[in-house]
N, C-alpha and C positions, 0 to 999 in steps of 0.2 A: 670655829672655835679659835680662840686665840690664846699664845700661850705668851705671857709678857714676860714675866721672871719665877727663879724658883724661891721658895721660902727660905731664907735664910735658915731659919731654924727648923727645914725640913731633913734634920738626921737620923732620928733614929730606926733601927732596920726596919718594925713595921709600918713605920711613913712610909720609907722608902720601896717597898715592897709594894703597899698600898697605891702607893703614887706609882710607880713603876705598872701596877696591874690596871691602872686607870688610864695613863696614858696611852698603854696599846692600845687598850680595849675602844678608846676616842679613834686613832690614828686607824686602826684595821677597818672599824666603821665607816670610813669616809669613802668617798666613791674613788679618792685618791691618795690614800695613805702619803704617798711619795712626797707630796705635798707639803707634810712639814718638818719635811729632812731639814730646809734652810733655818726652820727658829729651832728645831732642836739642837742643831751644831751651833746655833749664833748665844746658845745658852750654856753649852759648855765653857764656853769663853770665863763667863761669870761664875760659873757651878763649883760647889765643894766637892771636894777629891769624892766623897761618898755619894754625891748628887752626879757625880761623872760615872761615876759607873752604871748607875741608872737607867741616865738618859745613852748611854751607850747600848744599853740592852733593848731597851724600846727600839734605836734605833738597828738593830738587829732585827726586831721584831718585823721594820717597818720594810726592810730591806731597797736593794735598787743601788745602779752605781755610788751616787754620790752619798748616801747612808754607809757604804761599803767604804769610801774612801777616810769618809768622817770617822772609824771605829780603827782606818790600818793609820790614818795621823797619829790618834791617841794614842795607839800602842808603840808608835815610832816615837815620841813625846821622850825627849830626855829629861824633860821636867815632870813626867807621871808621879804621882806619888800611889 
């Protein structure tokens, strides 16, 4: 599966809930979750403050160093909103 970008106009909480329970649900299915720690970080880059929280929690979900290190950046983030 590939994940290219997010919706732009993916805000409101049950998208985001929605898409948040689909993304795990993809990422825990795979024989290696770990796997798309690099596009789910290379999408926070892009993502709205509400899209970051998101894909922050999947990546929770998905766990493993570098998912770990991607969620202690963002919280370290002086530009967090």
């Amino acid at each position: 599966m590939r994940f290219r970008k997010l919706p732009r106009n993916l805000r409101a909480s049950q998208d985001l809930e929605a898409a948040e329970r689909a993304l795990s649900a993809v990422c825990m299915k795979a024989d290696n979750p770990q796997s798309y720690t690099g596009k789910l970080t290379s999408l926070l880059v892009q993502a709205r403050p509400e899209q970051k929280s998101t894909l922050l929690r999947v990546l929770g979900v998905i766990g493993g160093t570098n998912a770990l290190n991607a969620v202690r950046s963002a919280a370290n983030d002086p530009n967090a909103q």
